[in-house]
C-alpha positions in Angstrom: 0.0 0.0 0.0 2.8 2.4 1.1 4.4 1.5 -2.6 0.9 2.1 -4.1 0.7 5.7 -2.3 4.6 6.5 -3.0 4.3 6.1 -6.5 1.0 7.9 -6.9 2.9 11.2 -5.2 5.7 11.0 -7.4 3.4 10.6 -10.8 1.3 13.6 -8.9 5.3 14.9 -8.5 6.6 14.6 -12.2 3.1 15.8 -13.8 3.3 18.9 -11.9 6.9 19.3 -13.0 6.2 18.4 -17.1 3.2 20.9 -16.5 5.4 23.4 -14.9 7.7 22.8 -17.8 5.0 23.1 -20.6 3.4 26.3 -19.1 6.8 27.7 -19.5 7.8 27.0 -22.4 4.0 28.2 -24.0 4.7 31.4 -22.0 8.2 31.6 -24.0 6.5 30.9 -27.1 3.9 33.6 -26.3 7.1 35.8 -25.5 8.6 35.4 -28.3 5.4 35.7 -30.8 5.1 39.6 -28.8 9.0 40.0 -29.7 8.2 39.4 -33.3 5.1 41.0 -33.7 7.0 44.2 -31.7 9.9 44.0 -34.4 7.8 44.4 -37.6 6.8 47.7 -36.3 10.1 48.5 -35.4 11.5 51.5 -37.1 14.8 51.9 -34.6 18.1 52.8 -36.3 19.8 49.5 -37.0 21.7 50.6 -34.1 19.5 50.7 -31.7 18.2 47.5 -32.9 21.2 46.0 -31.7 21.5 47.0 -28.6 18.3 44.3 -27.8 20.5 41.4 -28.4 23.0 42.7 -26.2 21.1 42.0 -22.7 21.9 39.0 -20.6 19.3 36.7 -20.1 17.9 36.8 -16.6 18.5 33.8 -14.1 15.4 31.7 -14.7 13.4 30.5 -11.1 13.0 27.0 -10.9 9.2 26.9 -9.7 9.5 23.5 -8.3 12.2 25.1 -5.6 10.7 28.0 -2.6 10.3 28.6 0.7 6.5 27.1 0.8 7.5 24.0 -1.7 9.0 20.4 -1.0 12.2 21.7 -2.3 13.2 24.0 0.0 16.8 25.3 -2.0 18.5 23.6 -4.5 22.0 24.5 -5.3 24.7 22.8 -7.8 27.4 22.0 -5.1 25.7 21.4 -2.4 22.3 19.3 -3.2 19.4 20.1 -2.3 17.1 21.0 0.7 13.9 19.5 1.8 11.4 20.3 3.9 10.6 17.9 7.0 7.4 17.4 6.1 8.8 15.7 2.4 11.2 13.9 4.4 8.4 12.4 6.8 6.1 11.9 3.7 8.4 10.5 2.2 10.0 8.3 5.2 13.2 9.7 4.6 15.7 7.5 6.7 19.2 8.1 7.6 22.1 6.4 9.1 25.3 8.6 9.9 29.1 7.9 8.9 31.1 7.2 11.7 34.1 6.3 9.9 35.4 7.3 6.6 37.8 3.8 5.4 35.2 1.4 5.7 31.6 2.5 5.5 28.9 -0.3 6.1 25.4 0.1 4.4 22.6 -1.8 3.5 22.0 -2.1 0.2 18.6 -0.3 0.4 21.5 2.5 0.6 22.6 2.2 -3.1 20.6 4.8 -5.7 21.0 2.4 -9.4 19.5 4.5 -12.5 20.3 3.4 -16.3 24.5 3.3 -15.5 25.2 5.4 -13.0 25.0 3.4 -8.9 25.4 6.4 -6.0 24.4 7.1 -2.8 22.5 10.1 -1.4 24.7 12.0 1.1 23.3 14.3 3.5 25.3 17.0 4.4 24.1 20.4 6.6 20.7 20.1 5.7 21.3 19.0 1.5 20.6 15.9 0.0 23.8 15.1 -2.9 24.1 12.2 -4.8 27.5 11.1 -5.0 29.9 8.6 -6.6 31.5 5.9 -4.8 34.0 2.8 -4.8 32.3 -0.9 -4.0 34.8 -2.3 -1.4 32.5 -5.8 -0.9 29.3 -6.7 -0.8 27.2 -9.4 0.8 23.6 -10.5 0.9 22.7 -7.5 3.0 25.2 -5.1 3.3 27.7 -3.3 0.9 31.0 -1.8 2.2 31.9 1.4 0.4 34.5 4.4 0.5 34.1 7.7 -1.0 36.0 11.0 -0.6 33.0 12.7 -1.1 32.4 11.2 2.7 33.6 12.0 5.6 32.8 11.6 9.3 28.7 12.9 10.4 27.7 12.5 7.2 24.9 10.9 6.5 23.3 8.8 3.6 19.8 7.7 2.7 18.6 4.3 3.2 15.2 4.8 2.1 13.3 6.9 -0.1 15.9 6.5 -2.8 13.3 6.9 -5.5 11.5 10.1 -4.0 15.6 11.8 -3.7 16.3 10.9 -7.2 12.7 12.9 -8.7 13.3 15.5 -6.4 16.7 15.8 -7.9 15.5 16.0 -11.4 12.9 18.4 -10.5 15.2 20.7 -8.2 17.6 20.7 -11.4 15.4 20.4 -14.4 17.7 17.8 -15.3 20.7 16.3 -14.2 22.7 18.3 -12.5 26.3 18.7 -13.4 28.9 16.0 -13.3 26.5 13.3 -13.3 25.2 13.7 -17.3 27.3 11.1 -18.3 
């Protein structure tokens, strides 16, 4: 049942994104219909026409990130932030590194998707999935090391699917270094 309800939220989670998406790109479209329609009845100097292409585009707002959303921040180095209430939703669960040679995890731990096999660090309040190196494995547990870990982190042991949309969603994508 808890499967059933998980995978309803994140359908509810990735339609809201795709409309999100689609809303903004039909707004761009409408933007740049305006534009057009604006430049037939243009009659600037050629140089002043130019000086329009000269702005810098403005930093575009991620609407599935905000105070008042799931996503609390989302930020390229550091991961991103949820709220508690996602976490408990979600059943967000933890365990914390308490050595940085050796580190023992179930194997609930390990986030697989097409090619890539992470783990989801938590780190002063950000979620980051990051790379790792398979020491051994067993039936239940894997033994990993990673320099992206050190002592009080923490990595995700459940909720491994719900991290990984949030992910896409907080970055429209993937987010850098982990494209390949």
């Amino acid at each position: 049942m808890m499967k059933l309800l998980t995978s309803l939220v994140l359908f509810v989670i990735l339609s809201s994104g795709i409309q999100s998406i689609a809303n903004e790109a039909a707004h761009k479209h409408d933007e740049s219909k305006e534009h057009a329609e604006n430049k037939k009845h243009d009659d600037h100097h050629e140089s002043e026409k130019n000086e329009h292409g000269d702005h810098k585009e403005e930093a575009e707002v991620n609407a599935q990130v905000g105070a008042d959303k799931g996503i609390l921040e989302a930020d390229k180095e550091k991961g991103f932030k949820l709220s508690p209430e996602a976490e408990k939703n979600f059943q967000i669960n933890k365990i914390k590194i308490v050595t940085s040679t050796s580190i023992e995890l179930p194997l609930t731990a390990i986030a697989t998707s097409t090619v890539e096999v992470n783990v989801y660090r938590f780190r002063e309040g950000f979620y980051k999935r990051i790379d790792f190196i398979q020491l051994s494995k067993n039936q239940n547990k894997i033994f990993i090391k990673s320099p992206e870990l050190k002592v009080g982190d923490e990595v995700a042991v459940s909720g491994l699917g719900y991290l990984r949309v949030t992910e896409i969603a907080a970055f429209d994508g993937a987010p850098e270094g982990h494209s390949h």
